[in-house]
C-alpha positions as CSV (number, residue, x, y, z in Angstrom):
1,X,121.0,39.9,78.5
2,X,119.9,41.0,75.0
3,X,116.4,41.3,76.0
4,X,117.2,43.8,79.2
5,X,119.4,45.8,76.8
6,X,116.8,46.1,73.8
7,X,114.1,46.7,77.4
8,X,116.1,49.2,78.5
9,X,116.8,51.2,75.2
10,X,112.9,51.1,75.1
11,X,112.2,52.2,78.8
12,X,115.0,55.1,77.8
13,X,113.5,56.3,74.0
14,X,110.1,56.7,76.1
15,X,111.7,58.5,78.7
16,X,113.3,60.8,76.4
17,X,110.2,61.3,74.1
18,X,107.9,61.9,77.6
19,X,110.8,64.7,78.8
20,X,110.6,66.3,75.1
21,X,106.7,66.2,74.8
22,X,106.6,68.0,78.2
23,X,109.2,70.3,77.1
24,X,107.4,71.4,73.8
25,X,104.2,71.2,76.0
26,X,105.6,73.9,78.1
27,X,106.9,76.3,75.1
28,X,103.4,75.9,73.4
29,X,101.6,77.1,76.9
30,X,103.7,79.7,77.5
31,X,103.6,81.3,74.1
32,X,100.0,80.6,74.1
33,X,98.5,81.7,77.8
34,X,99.0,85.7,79.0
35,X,100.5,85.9,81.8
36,X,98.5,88.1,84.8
37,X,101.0,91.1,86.3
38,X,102.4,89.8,89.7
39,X,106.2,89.7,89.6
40,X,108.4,92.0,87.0
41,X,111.7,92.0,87.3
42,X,113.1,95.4,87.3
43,X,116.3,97.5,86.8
44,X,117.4,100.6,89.1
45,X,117.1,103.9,87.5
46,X,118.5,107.3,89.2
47,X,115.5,109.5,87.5
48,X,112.6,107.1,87.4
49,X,113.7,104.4,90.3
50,X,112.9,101.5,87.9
51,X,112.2,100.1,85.1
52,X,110.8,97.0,84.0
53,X,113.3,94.5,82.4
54,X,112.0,92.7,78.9
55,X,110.5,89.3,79.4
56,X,107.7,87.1,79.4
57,X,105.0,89.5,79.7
58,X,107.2,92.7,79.3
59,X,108.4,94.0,75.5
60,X,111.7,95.7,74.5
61,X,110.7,99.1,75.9
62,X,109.9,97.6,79.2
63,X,106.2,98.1,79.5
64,X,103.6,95.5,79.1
65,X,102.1,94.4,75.7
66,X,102.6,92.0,72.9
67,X,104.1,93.6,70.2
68,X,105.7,97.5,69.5
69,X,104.3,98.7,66.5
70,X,105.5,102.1,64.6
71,X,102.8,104.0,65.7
72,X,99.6,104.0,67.6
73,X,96.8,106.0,68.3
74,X,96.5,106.4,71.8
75,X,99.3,105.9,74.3
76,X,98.0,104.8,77.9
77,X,100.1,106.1,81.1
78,X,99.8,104.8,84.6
79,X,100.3,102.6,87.5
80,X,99.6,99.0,88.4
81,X,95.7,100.0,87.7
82,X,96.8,100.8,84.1
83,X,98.7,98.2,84.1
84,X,96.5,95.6,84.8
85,X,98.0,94.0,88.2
86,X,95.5,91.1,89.1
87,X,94.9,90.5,85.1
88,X,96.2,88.7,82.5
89,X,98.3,91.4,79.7
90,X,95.4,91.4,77.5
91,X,92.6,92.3,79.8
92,X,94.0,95.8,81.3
93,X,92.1,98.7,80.1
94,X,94.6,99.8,77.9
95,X,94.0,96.5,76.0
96,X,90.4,96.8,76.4
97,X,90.1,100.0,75.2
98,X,91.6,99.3,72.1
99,X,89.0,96.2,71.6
100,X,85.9,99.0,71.8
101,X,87.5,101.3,69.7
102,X,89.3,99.2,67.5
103,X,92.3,101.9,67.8
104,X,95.8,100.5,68.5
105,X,96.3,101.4,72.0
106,X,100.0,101.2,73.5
107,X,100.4,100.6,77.5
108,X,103.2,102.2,78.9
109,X,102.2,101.8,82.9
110,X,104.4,100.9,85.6
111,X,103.4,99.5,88.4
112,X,104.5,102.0,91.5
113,X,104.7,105.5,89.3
114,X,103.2,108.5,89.7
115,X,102.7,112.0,88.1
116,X,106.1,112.7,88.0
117,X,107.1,109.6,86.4
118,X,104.4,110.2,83.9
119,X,105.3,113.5,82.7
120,X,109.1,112.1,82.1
121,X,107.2,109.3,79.9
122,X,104.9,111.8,78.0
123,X,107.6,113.8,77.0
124,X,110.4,111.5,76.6
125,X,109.1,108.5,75.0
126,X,105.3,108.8,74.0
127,X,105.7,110.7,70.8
128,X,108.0,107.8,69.5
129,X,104.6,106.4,68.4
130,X,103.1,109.8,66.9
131,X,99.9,109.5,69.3
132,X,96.7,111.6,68.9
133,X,95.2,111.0,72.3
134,X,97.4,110.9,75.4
135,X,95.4,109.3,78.6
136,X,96.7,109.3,82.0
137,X,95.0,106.4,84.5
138,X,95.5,108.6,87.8
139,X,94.7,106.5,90.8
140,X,93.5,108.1,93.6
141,X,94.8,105.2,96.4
142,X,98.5,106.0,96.1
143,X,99.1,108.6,93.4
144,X,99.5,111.7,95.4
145,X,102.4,109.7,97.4
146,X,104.3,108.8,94.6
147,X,105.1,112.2,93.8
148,X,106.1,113.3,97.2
149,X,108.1,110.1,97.6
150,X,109.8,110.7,94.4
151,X,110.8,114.6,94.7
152,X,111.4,114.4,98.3
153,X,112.4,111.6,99.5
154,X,114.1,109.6,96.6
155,X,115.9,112.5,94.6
156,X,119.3,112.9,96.1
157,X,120.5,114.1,93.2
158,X,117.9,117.0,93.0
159,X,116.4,115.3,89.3
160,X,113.2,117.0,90.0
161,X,114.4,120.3,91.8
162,X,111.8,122.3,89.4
163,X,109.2,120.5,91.5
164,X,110.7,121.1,95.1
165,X,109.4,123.9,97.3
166,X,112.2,125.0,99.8
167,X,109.4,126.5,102.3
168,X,107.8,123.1,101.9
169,X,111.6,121.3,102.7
170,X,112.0,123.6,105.8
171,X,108.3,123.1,107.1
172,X,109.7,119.1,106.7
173,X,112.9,119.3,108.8
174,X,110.9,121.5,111.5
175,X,108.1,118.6,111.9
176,X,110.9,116.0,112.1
177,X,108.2,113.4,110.8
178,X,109.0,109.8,109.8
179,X,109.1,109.8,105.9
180,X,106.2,108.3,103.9
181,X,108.5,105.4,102.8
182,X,108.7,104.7,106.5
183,X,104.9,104.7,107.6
184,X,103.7,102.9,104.7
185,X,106.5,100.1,104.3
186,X,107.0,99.7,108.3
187,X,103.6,100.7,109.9
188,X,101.2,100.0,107.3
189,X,102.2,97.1,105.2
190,X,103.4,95.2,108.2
191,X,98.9,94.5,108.9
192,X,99.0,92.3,106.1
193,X,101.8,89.7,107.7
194,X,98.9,87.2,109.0
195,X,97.9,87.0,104.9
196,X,101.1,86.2,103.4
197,X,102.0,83.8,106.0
198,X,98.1,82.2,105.0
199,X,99.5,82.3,101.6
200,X,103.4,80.5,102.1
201,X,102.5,78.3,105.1
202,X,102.8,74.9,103.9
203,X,105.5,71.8,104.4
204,X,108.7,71.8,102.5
205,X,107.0,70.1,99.7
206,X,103.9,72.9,99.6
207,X,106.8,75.1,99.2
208,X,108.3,73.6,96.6
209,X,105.1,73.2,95.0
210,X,104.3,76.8,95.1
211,X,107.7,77.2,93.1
212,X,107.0,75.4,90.4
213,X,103.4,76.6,90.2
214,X,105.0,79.8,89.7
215,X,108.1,78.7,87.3
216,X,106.2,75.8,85.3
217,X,103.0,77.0,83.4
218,X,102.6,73.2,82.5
219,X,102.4,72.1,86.0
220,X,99.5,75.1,87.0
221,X,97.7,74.2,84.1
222,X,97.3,70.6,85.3
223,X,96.9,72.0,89.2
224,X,94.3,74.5,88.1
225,X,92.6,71.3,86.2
226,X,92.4,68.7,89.2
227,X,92.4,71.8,92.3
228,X,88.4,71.7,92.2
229,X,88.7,68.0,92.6
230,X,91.7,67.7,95.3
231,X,89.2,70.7,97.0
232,X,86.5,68.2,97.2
233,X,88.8,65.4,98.3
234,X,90.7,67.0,100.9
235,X,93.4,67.2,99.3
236,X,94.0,71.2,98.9
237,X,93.0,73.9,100.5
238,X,91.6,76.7,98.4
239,X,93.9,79.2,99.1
240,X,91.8,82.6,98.1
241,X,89.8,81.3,100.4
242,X,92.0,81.1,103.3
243,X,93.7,84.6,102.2
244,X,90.2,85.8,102.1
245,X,89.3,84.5,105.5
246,X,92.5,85.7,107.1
247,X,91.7,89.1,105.9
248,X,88.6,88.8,107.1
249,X,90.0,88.6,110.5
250,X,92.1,90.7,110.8
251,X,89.3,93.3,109.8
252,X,87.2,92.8,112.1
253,X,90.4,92.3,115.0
254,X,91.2,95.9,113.8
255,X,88.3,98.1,112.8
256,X,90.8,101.5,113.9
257,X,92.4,100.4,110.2
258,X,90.3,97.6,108.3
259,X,86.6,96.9,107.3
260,X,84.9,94.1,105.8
261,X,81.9,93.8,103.4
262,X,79.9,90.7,102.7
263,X,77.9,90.1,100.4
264,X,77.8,87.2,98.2
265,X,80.0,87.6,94.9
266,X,80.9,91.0,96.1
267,X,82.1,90.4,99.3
268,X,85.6,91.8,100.0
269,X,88.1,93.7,102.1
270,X,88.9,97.4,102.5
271,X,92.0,98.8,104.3
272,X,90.8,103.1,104.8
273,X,93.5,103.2,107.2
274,X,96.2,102.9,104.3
275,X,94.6,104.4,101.7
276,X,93.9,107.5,104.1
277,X,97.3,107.8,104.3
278,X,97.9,109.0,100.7
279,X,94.9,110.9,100.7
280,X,95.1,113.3,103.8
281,X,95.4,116.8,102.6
282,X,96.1,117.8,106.8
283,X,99.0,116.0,105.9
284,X,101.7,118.9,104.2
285,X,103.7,116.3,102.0
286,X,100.1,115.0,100.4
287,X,98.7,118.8,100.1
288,X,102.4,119.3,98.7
289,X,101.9,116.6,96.3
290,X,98.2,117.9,95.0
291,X,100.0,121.0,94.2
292,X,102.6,120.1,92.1
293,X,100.1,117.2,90.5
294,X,97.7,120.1,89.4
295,X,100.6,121.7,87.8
296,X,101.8,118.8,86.2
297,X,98.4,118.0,84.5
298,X,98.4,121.8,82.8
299,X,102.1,121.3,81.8
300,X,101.2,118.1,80.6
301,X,98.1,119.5,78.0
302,X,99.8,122.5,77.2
303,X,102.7,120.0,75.9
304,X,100.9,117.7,74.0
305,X,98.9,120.6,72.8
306,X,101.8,121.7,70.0
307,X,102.1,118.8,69.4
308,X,98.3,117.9,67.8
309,X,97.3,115.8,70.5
310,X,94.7,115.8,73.2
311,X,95.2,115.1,76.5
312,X,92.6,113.2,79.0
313,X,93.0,112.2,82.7
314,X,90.9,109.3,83.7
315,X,90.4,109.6,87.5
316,X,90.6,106.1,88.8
317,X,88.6,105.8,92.6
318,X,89.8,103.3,95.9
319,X,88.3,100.0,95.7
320,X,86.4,101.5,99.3
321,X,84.8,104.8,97.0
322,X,83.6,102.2,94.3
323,X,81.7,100.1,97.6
324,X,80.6,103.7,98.7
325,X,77.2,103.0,97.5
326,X,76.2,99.0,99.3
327,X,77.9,100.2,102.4
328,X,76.1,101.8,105.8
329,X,79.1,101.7,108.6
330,X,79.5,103.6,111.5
331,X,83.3,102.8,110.8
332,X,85.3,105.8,111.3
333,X,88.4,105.1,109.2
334,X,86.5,104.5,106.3
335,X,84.4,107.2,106.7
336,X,87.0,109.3,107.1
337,X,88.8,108.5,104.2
338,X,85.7,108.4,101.9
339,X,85.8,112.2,103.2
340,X,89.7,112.4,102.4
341,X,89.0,111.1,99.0
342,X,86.1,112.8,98.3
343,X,88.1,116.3,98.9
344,X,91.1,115.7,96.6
345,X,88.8,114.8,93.5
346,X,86.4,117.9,94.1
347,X,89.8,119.9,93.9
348,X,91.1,118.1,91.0
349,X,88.0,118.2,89.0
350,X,87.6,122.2,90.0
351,X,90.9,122.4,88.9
352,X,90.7,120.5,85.3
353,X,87.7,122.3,84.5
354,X,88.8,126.0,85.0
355,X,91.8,125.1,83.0
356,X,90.5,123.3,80.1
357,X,91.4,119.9,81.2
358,X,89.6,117.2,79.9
359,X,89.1,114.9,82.9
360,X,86.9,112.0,83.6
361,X,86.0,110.5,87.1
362,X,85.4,106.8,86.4
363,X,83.8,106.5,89.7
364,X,80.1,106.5,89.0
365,X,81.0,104.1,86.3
366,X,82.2,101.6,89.3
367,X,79.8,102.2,91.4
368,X,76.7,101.3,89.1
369,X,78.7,98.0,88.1
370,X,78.6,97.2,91.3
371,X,75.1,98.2,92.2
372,X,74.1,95.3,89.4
373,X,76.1,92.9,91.3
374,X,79.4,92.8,89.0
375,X,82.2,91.3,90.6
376,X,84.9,93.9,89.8
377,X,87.7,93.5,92.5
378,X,88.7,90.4,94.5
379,X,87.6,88.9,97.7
380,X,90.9,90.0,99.7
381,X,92.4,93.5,100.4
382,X,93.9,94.0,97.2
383,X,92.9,97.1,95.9
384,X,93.0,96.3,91.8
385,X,90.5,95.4,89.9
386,X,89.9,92.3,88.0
387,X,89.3,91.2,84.9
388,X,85.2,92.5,84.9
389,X,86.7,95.8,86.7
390,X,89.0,96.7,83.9
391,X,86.3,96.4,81.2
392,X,83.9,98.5,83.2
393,X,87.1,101.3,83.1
394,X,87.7,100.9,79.6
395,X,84.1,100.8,78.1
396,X,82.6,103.9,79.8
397,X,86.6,105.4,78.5
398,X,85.6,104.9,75.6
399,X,81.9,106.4,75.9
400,X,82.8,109.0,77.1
401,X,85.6,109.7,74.5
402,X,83.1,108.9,71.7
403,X,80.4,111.5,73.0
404,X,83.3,113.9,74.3
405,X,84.5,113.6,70.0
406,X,87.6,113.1,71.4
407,X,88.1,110.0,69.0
408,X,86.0,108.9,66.2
């Protein structure tokens, strides 16, 4: 009897010590390991539409960096490119940037904004930090839409009525068209179903699995370890790969809207068909949205201007402009918005350089990265870059601020 007791007081005091070793395991990971921009939790906001919440990878202000110092020397201001969606916090260009110039560089993107949002955060919050050098990533894939979708479509309470046209309101309620919520969210989006059921379809315990790959960094860490081996048993099925493959087929299934290229390293998937969407200057709500952008950028410089600061828009191109280069297609959709895109930076770079704007196209940068075989966006149709893609933006940023004497 004694010796089952004394047995199991042992069998329990290891128990215990195992649960607390895993515990402290899992603190010491998670302050130690970045975590890559996939899921923020955000708050509602009647001006902005969210905000990020703090947490994990999020500060106090609700943007994404490790620490809020008193001041810094550049503030960055952007989407999910700026942000550094498909990256871990410490390689978006923001962060990059910072290590080239060895400036303290502050990231205030968030994912989903636009130039509207931007402006509000330029004004409003930026020169908390006493900046010298204000840069706005401007992504050409989606940018245009935001502001439309913002002024016109979520602004019941008439926020951004200095931006609204009432010409351009009445053209809209003529047309009767379906908004741009509508066509990307329901007609769009809805192409990708076949991936994200590649990525969720699994038994109850693949599901459960996923969860805690998600909620546990311990557990990853150790699945990350033994995945190339369970590959190689059969025991896991590499899972960019079957993403990858079901984007694959669904471009070729539907070239009216997808495309693949394949080439080694580089291989990936384009969707023109959405990206053409926010790029379509035949389309009034995007030439709308070109308009007041261009007027935003000016307002913008002549702001910071005042104020001793300088002012740079870094022009960030589609994944599909960046391929421009390997690619010979007949494919219309893609040709067609490599013409769409083509048109709406010639008129933004006109623009910025009869106003004194100083703007920088990072597409030639991308394009020769890729020409020497860099792998700078992933295999499937996600349109961010990756780790290698985000140093190309910030290290020809930072040439061209250096030779531009725009820093030191």
């Amino acid at each position: 009897m004694n010796l089952t007791k004394h047995t199991l007081i042992n069998l329990s005091l290891v128990f215990a010590s195992l649960i607390i070793s895993l515990v402290l395991a899992e603190i010491a990971l998670r302050l130690a390991m970045p975590e890559k921009a996939d899921h923020f939790y955000s708050l509602n906001d009647e001006l902005l539409l969210y905000r990020y919440l703090p947490g994990g990878d999020i500060d106090q202000n609700g943007f994404r960096n490790k620490e809020i110092l008193s001041q810094y020397d550049i503030i960055a201001i952007g989407d999910s490119q700026t942000l550094g969606d498909q990256a871990a916090r410490e390689e978006a260009w923001p962060q990059r940037l910072a290590d080239f110039s060895g400036l303290k560089v502050y990231n205030m993107a968030v994912g989903g904004y636009g130039p509207l949002q931007y402006l509000y955060l330029t004004k409003n919050q930026a020169f908390n930090y006493k900046p010298k050098l204000v840069i706005w990533g401007l992504y050409l894939g989606n940018d245009l839409f935001d502001v439309h979708y913002l002024a016109y479509e979520k602004d019941p309470d008439n926020n951004w009525l200095e931006f609204k046209d009432e010409r351009h309101q009445q053209k809209l309620a003529e047309l009767d068209w379906p908004s741009l919520e509508d066509y990307f969210f329901q007609e769009v989006l809805p192409q990708f179903k076949a991936e994200r059921q590649a990525e969720i379809k699994s038994s109850l315990i693949g599901k459960l699995r996923s969860y805690l790959r998600q909620k546990v960094k311990l557990y990853a860490l150790l699945g990350n370890a033994t995945r190339g081996l369970r590959e190689r048993l059969g025991l896991a099925t590499p899972i960019k790969e079957a993403i990858y493959q079901s984007d694959l087929s669904w471009a070729r299934e539907n070239p009216d809207k997808g495309l693949s290229y394949e080439n080694g390293d580089i291989s990936t998937i384009f969707t023109p068909a959405y990206r053409s969407a926010a790029l379509n200057l035949d389309d009034l709500r995007i030439s709308e949205s070109l308009k007041i952008s261009l007027g935003i950028f000016k307002e913008v410089r002549d702001y910071l201007e005042p104020e001793g600061a300088e002012f740079v828009l870094a022009i960030i191109p589609t994944k599909e402009s960046a391929y421009r280069a390997q690619i010979e297609t007949d494919n219309q959709s893609y040709k067609q918005l490599i013409a769409y895109e083509n048109e709406v930076r010639k008129q933004i770079l006109e623009y910025c350089l009869i106003e004194g704007i100083n703007c920088y196209n990072l597409l030639p940068d991308l394009q020769s990265a890729l020409s020497r075989g860099e792998a700078l966006y992933p295999r499937h149709h996600d349109g961010h870059p990756l780790a290698k893609g985000y140093e190309v933006i910030a290290q020809n940023l930072f040439n061209y601020l250096q030779s531009n004497k725009i820093i030191d």
